[in-house]
PAKOL-318684 format. One record per residue (C-alpha): residue number from 1; z, x, y. Coordinates in nm, 2 decimals. Example, Ala and Ser with C-alpha at 12.3 -4.5 7.8 and 13.67 -1.06 7.14 Angstrom:
% PAKOL-318684
@n->1, w->0.78, u->1.23, v->-0.45
@n->2, w->0.71, u->1.37, v->-0.11
This chain:
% PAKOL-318684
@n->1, w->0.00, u->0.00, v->0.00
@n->2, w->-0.08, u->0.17, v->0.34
@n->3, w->0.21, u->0.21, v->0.64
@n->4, w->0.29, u->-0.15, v->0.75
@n->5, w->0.27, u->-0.18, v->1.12
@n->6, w->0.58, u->-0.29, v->1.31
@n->7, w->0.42, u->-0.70, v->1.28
@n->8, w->0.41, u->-0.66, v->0.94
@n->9, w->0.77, u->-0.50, v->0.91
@n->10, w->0.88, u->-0.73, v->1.16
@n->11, w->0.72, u->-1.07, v->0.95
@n->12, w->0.86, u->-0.92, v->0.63
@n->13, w->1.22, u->-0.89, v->0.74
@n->14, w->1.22, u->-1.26, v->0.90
@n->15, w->1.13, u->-1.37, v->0.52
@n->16, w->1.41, u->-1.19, v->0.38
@n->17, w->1.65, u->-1.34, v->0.61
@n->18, w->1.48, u->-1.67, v->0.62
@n->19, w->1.48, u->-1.68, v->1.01
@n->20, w->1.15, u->-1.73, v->1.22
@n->21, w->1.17, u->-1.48, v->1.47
@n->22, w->1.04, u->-1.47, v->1.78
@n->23, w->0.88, u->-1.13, v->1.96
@n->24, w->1.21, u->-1.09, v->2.17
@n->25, w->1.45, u->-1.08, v->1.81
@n->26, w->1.14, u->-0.87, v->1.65
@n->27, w->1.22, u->-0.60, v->1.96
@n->28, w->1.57, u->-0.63, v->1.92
@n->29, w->1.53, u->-0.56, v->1.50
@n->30, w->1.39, u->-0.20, v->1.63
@n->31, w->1.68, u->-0.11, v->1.87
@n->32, w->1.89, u->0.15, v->1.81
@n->33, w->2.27, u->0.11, v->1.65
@n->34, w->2.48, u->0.10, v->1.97
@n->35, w->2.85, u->0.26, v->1.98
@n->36, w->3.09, u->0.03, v->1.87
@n->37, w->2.82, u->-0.19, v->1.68
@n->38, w->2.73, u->-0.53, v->1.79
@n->39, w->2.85, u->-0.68, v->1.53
@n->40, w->2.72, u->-1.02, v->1.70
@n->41, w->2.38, u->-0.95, v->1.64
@n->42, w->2.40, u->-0.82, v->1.31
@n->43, w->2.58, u->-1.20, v->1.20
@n->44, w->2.32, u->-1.38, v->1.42
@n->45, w->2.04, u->-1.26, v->1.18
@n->46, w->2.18, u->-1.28, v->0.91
@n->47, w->2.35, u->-1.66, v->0.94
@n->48, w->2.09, u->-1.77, v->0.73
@n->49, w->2.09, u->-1.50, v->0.44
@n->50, w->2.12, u->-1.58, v->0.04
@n->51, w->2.48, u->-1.55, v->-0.02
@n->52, w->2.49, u->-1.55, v->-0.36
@n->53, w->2.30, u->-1.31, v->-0.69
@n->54, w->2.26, u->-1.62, v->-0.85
@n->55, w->2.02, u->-1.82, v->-0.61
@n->56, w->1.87, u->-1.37, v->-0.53
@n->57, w->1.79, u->-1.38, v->-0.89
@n->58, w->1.62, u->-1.69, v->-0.90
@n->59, w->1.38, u->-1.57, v->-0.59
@n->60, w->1.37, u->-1.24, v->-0.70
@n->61, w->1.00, u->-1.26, v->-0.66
@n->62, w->1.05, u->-1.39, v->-0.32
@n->63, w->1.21, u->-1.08, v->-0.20
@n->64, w->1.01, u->-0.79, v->-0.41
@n->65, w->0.71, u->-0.95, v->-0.23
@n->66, w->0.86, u->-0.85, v->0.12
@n->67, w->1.10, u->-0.56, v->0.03
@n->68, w->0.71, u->-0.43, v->-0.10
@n->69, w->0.63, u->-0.36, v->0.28
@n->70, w->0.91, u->-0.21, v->0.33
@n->71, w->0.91, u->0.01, v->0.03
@n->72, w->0.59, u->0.17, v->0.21
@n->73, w->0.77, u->0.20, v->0.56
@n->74, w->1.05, u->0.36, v->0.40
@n->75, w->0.84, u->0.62, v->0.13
@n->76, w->0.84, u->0.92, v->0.47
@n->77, w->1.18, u->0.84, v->0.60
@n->78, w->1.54, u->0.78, v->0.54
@n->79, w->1.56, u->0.46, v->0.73
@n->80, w->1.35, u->0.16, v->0.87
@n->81, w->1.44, u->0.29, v->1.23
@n->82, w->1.31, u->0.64, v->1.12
@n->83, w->1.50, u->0.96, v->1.17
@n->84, w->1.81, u->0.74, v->1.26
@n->85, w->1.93, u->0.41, v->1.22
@n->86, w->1.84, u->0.05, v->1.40
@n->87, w->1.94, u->-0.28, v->1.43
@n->88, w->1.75, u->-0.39, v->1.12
@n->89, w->1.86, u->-0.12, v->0.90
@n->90, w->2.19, u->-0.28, v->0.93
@n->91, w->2.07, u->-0.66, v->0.92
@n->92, w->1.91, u->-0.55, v->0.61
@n->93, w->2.15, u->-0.42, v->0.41
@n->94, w->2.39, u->-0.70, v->0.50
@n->95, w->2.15, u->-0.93, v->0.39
@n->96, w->2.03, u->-0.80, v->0.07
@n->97, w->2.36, u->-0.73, v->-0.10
@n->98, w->2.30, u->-1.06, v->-0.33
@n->99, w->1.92, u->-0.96, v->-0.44
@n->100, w->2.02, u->-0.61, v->-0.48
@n->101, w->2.30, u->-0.71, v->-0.73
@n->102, w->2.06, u->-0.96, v->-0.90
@n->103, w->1.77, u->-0.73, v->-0.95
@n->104, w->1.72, u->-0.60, v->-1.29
@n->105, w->1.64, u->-0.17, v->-1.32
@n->106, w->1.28, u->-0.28, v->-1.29
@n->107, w->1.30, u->-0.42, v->-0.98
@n->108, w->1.49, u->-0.12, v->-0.86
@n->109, w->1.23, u->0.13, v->-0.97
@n->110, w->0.97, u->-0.07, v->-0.84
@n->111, w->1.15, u->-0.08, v->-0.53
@n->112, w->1.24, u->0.30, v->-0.53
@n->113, w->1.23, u->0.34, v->-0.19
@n->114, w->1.39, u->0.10, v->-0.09
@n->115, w->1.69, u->0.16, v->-0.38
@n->116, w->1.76, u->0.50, v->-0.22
@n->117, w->1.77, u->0.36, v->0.16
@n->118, w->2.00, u->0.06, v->0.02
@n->119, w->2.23, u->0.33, v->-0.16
@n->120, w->2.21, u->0.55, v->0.14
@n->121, w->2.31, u->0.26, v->0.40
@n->122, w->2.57, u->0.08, v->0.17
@n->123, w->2.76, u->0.41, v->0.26
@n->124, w->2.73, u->0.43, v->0.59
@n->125, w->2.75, u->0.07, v->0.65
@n->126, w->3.14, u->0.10, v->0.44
@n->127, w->3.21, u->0.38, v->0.71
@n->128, w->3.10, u->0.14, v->1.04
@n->129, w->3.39, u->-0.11, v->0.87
@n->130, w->3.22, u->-0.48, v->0.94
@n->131, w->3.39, u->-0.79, v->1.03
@n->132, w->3.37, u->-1.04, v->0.76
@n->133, w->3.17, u->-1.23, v->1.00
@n->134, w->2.86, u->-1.00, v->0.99
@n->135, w->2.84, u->-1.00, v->0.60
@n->136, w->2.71, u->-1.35, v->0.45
@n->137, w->2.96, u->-1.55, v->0.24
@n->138, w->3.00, u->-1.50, v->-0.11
@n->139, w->2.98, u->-1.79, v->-0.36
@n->140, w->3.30, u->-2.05, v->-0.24
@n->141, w->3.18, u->-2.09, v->0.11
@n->142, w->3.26, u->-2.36, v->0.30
@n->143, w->3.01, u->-2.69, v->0.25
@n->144, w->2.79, u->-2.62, v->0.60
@n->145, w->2.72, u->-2.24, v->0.47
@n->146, w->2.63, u->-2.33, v->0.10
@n->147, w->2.40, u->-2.62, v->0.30
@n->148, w->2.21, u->-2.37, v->0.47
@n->149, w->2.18, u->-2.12, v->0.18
@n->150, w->2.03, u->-2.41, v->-0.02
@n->151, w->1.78, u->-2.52, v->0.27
@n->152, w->1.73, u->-2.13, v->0.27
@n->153, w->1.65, u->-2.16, v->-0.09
@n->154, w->1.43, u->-2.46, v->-0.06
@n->155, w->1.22, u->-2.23, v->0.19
@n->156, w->1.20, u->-1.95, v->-0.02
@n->157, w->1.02, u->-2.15, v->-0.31
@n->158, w->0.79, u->-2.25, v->-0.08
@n->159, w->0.74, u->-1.90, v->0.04
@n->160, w->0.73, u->-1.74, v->-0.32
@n->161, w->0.45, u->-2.00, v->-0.44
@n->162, w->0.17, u->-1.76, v->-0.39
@n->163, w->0.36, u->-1.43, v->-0.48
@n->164, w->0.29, u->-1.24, v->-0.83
@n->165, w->0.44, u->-1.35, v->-1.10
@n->166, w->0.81, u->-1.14, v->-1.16
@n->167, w->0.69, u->-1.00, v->-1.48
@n->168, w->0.42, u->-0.76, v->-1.27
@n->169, w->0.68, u->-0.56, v->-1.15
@n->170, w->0.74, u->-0.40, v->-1.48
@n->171, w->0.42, u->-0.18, v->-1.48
@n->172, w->0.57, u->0.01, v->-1.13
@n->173, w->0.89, u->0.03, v->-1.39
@n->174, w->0.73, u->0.26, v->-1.72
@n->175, w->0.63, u->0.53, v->-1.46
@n->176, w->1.00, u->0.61, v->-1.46
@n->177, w->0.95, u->0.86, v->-1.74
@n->178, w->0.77, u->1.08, v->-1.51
@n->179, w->1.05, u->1.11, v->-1.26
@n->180, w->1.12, u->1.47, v->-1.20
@n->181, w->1.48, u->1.55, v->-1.37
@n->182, w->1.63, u->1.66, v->-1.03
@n->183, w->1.60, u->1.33, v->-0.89
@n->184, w->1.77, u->1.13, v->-1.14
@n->185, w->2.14, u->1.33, v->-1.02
@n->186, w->2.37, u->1.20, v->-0.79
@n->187, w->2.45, u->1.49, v->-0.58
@n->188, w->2.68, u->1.41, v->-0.29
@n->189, w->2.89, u->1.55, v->0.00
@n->190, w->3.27, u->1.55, v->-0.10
@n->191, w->3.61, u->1.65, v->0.05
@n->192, w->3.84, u->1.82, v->-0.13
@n->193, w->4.19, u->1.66, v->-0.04
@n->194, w->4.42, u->1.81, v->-0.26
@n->195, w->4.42, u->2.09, v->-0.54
@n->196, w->4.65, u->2.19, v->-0.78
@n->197, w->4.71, u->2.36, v->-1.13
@n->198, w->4.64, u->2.19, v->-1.43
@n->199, w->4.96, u->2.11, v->-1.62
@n->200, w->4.82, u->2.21, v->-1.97
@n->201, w->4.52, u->2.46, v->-1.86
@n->202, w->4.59, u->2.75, v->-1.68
@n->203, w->4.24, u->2.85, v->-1.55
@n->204, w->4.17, u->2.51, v->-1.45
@n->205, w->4.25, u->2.29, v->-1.11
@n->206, w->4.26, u->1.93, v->-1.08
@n->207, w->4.16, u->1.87, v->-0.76
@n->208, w->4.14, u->1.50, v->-0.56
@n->209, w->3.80, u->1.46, v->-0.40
@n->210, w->3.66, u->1.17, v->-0.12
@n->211, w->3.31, u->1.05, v->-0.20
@n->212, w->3.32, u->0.81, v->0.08
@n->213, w->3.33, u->0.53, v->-0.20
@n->214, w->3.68, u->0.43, v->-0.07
@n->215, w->3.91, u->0.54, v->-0.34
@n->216, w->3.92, u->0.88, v->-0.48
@n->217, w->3.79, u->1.11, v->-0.79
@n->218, w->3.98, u->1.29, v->-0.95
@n->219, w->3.81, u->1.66, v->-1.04
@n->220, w->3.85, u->1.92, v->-1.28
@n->221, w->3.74, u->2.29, v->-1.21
@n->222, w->3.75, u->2.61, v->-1.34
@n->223, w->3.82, u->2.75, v->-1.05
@n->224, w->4.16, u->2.91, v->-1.03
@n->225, w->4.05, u->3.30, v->-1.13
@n->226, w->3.81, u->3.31, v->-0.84
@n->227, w->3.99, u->3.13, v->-0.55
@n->228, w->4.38, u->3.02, v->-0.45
@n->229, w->4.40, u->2.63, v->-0.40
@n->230, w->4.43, u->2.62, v->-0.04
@n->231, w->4.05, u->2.75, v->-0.07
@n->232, w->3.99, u->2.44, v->-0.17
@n->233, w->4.23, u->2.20, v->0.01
@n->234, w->4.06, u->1.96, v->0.32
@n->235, w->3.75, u->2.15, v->0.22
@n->236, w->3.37, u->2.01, v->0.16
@n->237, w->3.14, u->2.07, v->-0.10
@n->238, w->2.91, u->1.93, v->-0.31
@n->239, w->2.92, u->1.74, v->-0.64
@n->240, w->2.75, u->1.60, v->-0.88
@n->241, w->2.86, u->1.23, v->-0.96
@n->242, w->2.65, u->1.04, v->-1.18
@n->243, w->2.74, u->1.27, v->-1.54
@n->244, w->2.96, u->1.06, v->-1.81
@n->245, w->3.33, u->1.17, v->-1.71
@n->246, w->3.53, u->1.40, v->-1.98
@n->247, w->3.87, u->1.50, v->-2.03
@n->248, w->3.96, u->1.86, v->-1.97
@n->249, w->4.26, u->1.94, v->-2.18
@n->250, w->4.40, u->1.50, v->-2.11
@n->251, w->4.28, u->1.52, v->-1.76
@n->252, w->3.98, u->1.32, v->-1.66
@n->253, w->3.68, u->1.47, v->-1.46
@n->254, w->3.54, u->1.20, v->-1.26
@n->255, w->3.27, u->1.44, v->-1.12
@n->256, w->3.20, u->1.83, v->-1.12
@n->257, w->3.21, u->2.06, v->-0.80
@n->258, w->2.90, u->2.27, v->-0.79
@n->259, w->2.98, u->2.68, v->-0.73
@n->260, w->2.74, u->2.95, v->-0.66
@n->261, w->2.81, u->3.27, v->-0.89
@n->262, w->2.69, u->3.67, v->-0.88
@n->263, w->2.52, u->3.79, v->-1.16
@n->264, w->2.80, u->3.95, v->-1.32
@n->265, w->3.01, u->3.63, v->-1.26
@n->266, w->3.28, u->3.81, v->-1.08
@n->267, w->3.25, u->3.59, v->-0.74
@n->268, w->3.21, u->3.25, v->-0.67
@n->269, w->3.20, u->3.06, v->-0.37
@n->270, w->3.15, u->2.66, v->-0.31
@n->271, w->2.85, u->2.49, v->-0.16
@n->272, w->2.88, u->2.40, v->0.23
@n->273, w->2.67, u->2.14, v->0.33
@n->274, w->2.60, u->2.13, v->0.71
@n->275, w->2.81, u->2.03, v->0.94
@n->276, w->2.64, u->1.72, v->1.05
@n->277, w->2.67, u->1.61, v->0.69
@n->278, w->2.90, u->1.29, v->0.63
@n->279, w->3.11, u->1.22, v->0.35
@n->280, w->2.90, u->1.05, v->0.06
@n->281, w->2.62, u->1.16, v->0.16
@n->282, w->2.29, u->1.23, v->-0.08
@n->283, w->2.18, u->1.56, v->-0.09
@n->284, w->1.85, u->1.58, v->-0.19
@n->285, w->1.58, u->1.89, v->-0.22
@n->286, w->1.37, u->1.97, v->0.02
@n->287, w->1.00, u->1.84, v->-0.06
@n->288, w->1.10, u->1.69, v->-0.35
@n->289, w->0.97, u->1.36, v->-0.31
@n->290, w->1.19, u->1.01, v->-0.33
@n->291, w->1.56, u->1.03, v->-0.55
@n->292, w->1.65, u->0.77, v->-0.72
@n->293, w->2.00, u->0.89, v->-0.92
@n->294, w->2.05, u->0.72, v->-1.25
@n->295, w->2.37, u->0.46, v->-1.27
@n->296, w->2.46, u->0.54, v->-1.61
@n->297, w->2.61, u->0.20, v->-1.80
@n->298, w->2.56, u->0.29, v->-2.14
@n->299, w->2.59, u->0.61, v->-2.40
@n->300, w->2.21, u->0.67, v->-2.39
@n->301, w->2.16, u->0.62, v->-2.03
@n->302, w->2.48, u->0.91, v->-2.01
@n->303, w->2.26, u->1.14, v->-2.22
@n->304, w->1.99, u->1.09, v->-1.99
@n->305, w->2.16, u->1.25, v->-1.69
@n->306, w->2.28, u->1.48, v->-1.93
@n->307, w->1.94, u->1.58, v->-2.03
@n->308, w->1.83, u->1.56, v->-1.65
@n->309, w->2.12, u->1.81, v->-1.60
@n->310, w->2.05, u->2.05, v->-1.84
@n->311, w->1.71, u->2.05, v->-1.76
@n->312, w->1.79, u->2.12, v->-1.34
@n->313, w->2.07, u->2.35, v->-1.41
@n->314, w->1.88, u->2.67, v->-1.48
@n->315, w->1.64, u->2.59, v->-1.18
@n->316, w->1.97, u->2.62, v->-0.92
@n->317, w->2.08, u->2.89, v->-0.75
@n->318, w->2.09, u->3.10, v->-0.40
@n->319, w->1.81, u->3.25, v->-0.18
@n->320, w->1.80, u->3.56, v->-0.06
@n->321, w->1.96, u->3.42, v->0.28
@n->322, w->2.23, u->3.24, v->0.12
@n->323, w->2.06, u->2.87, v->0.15
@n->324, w->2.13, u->2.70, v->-0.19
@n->325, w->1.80, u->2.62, v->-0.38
@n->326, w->1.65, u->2.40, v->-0.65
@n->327, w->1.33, u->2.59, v->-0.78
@n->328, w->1.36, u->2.75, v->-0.44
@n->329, w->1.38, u->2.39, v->-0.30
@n->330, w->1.66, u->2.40, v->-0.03
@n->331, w->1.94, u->2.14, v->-0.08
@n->332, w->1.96, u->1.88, v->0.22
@n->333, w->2.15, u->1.68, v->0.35
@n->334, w->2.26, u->1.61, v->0.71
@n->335, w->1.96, u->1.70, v->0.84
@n->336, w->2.02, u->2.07, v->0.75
@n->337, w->2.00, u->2.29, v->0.43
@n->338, w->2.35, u->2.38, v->0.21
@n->339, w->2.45, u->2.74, v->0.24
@n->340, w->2.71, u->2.97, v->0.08
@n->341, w->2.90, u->3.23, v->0.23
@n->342, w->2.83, u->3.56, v->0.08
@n->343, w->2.63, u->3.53, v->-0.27
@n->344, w->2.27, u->3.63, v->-0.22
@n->345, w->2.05, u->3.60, v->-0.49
@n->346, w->2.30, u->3.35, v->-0.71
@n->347, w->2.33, u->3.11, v->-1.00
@n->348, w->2.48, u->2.77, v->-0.92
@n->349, w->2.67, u->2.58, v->-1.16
């Protein structure tokens, strides 16, 4: 599908939140996020969104028609406002919580573009902390609002009539073999709250770690012969958070910290991302293409990241400048590349 124009992106987000909109609210979509958010105008476009997966699921057609156009807007940037966010990155998001917890993984792949900027603002929406008012309903709302989601519905049928059927969306789904391995991780920005010994292991620390996914991982490392635990306390790195979690000597690790090494494996020094980078946030590698981390539910989707691992592992390690690498892909993330401090020339692990 070629780039949308700003009509077409404009005409496809009035479908998903069921509103006809006029130039002026088209104008206003495009606007950049103002400081505090106006949280007003968010709720004012999305009165009318689907509240719940149920009635998502039924039009699931519906909206993979529309989120189509703005899987092509979205394929060179991080969000629908571009290099930052607007007004309808945030009315989106709001609004398509119910389809995205309704669509099957076909859908998702399909939509791949659109998964990774959904992932991406879910995040960063969490951090903005939104008034109940801004976010539709969930099912159990009062008469009037379940009135207008079914009138909502009602229009939606009509609008879906001359969509494809939902099974077409499947072919997009069996190219998801050829996904390169590096893309199915979930690498993340993290902050290291708290580290301590292990209890049972005595070359091992279990360390508490923010993802930004409001609670806390906990972390096991083999860290403690290269650096004391205030290294690691209130300090960032990256982590990989999508691998099947395993007890370390009756300890479980939620995630694993990744470490640049020497050669000889006599140093080793943690990832920084940039400083612009917030907490949660993907890193990706640079020129890579679109990610699209597995969500591992079962013990062969676990292998697969396992395998998608293994596979990306050897390919890590440091530049001759210290920038952290994948194939000599920088990471990214905050709009710069991850560094380390000293190890030229590294493995990362």
């Amino acid at each position: 599908m070629p780039k949308p124009s700003r009509e077409e992106i404009g005409t496809a987000i009035g479908a998903i939140v069921f509103l006809k909109l006029s130039q002026q609210d088209r104008s206003k979509l495009f606007e950049g996020v103002t400081d505090p958010v106006d949280w007003g105008v968010i709720a004012n476009f999305t009165r009318q969104a689907l509240r719940a997966p149920r009635a998502a699921g039924t039009l699931s057609a519906h909206f993979v028609a529309h989120l189509q156009v703005l899987h092509a807007h979205l394929e060179p940037q991080m969000y629908i406002g571009g290099a930052s966010p607007c007004v309808a990155d945030l009315v989106c998001c709001v609004a398509l919580r119910a389809a995205f917890e309704a669509f099957d993984d076909a859908h998702k792949w399909a939509l791949c573009n659109v998964s990774r900027w959904f992932d991406h603002m879910q995040v960063a929406l969490a951090a903005l902390a939104p008034p109940a008012a801004a976010a539709p309903a969930a099912d159990g709302a009062p008469a009037e609002s379940q009135g207008r989601n079914k009138k909502a519905e009602k229009e939606a049928k009509k609008a879906a009539k001359g969509d494809k059927p939902k099974k077409e969306a499947a072919p997009a789904a069996e190219a998801a073999p050829a996904q390169p391995d590096a893309s199915k991780l979930d690498l993340r920005v993290g902050l290291i709250l708290k580290a301590e010994k292990h209890p049972e292991a005595e070359k091992l620390y279990v360390e508490q770690v923010d993802l930004g996914e409001g609670k806390l991982r906990t972390v096991v490392s083999g860290l403690v012969d290269f650096m004391p635990p205030e290294a690691l306390t209130n300090r960032r790195a990256v982590l990989i958070c999508n691998l099947k979690p395993a007890k370390m000597r009756g300890v479980e690790s939620e995630a694993m910290v990744l470490a640049a090494s020497d050669v000889e494996h006599t140093k080793v020094e943690l990832l920084d991302p940039p400083a612009a980078a917030a907490i949660g946030e993907r890193v990706t590698f640079e020129g890579l293409g679109e990610f699209a981390p597995l969500a591992p539910a079962s013990k062969k989707e676990w292998e697969a990241v396992r395998k998608a691992w293994d596979a990306t592992q050897p390919m890590l390690g440091t530049s001759a400048d210290r920038v952290a690498v994948c194939d000599g892909k920088p990471f990214v993330v905050g709009g710069g590349s991850c560094t380390v401090a000293t190890i030229a020339n590294g493995q990362i692990k």
